[in-house]
C-alpha positions as CSV (number, residue, x, y, z in Angstrom):
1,X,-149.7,-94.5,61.3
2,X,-146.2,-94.6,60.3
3,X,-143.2,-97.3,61.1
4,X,-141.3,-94.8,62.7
5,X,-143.8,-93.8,65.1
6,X,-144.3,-97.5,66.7
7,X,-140.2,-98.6,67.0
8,X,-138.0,-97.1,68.7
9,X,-134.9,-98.0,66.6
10,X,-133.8,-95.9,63.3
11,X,-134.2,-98.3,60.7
12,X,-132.2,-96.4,58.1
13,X,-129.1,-96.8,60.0
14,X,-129.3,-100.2,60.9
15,X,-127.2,-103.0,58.6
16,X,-127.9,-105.3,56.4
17,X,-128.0,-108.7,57.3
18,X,-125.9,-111.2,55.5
19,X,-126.2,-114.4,55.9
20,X,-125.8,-117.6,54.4
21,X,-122.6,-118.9,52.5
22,X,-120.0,-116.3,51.3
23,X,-119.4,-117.1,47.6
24,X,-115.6,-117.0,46.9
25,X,-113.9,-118.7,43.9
26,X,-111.7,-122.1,44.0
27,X,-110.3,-124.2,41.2
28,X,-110.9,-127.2,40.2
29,X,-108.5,-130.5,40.8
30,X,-106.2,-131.7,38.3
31,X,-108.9,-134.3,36.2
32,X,-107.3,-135.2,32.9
33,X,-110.5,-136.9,31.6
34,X,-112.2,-133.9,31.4
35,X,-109.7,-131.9,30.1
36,X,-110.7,-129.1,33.3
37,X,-107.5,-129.0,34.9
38,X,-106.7,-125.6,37.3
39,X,-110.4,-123.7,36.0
40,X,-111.5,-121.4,38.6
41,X,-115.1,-122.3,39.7
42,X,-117.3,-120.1,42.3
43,X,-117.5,-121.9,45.7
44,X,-118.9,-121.4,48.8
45,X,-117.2,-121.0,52.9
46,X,-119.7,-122.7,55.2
47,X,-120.6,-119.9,57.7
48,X,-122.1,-122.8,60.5
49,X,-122.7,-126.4,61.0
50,X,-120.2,-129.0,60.9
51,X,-118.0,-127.9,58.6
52,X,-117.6,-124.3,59.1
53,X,-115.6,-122.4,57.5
54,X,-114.4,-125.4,54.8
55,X,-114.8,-123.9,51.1
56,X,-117.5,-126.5,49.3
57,X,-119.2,-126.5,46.0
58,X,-122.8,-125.9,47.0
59,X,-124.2,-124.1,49.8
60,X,-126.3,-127.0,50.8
61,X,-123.3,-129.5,51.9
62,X,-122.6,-127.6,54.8
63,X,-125.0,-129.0,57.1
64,X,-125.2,-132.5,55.9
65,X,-124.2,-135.3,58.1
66,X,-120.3,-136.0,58.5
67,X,-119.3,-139.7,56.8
68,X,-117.6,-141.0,60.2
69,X,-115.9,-143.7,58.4
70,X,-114.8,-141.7,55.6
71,X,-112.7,-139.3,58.5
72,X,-111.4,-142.1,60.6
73,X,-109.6,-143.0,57.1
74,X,-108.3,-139.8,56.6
75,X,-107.0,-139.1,59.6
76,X,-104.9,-142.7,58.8
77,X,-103.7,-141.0,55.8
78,X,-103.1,-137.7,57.0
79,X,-101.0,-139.5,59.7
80,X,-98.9,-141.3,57.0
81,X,-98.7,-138.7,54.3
82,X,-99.6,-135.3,55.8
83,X,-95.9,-133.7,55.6
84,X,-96.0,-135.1,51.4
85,X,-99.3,-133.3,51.0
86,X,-98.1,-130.2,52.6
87,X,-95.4,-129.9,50.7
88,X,-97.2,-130.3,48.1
89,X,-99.9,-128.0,48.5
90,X,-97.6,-125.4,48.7
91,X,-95.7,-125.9,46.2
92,X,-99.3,-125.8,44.2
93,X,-100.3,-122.4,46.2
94,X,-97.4,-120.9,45.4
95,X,-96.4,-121.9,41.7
96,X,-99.8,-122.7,40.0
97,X,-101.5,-120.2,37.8
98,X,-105.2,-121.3,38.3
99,X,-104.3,-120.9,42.3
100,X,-102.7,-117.5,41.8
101,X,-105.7,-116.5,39.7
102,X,-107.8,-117.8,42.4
103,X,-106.1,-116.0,44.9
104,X,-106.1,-112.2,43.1
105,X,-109.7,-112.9,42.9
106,X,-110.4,-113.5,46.5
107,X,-108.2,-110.4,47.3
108,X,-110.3,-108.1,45.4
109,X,-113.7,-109.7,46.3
110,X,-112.0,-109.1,49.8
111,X,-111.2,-105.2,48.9
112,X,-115.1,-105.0,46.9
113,X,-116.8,-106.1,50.5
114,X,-114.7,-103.5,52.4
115,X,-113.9,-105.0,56.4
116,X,-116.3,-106.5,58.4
């Protein structure tokens, strides 16, 4: 007895699943000690849990717990400091080579998947 004769669905048009974290690429932060500073590195886009859609380094930090105390004292700072940091981010975004690198790549990782 064949597959096709028990379903009722063509399973040679159906898609392939993806799931799981996307793999994109990032840079690293500015770390003088190492001597690493604007590398690009492959991350990940956390597709559920708490953080979706945050870039992280491994797949596996997506669901972890969130650090409560850790986010009450960012949101301090952000409050204090967020128009600095925006300012400088894009400054970064737009004038950095490792983040212009970063950002061709996405593009034609982007263009290899095709739309979804």
């Amino acid at each position: 007895m064949k597959i096709y004769e028990i379903s009722k669905t063509d399973l040679y048009s159906l898609e392939p699943i993806n799931e799981g974290p996307r793999q994109i690429f990032g840079r690293t932060g500015r770390s003088k000690a190492k001597g690493k500073a604007g590398i690009t590195t492959q991350r990940f886009r956390c597709p559920t849990g708490p953080r979706k859609g945050r870039i992280v380094a491994n797949p596996s930090t997506c669901n972890k717990p969130l650090n409560i105390k850790q986010s009450q004292k960012l949101k301090g700072t952000r409050q204090a400091k967020g128009s600095i940091q925006g300012a400088r981010s894009s400054y970064t975004k737009k004038y950095s080579q490792a983040s212009q690198r970063v950002k061709r790549s996405n593009l034609a990782l982007k263009a290899r998947r095709g739309k979804r």
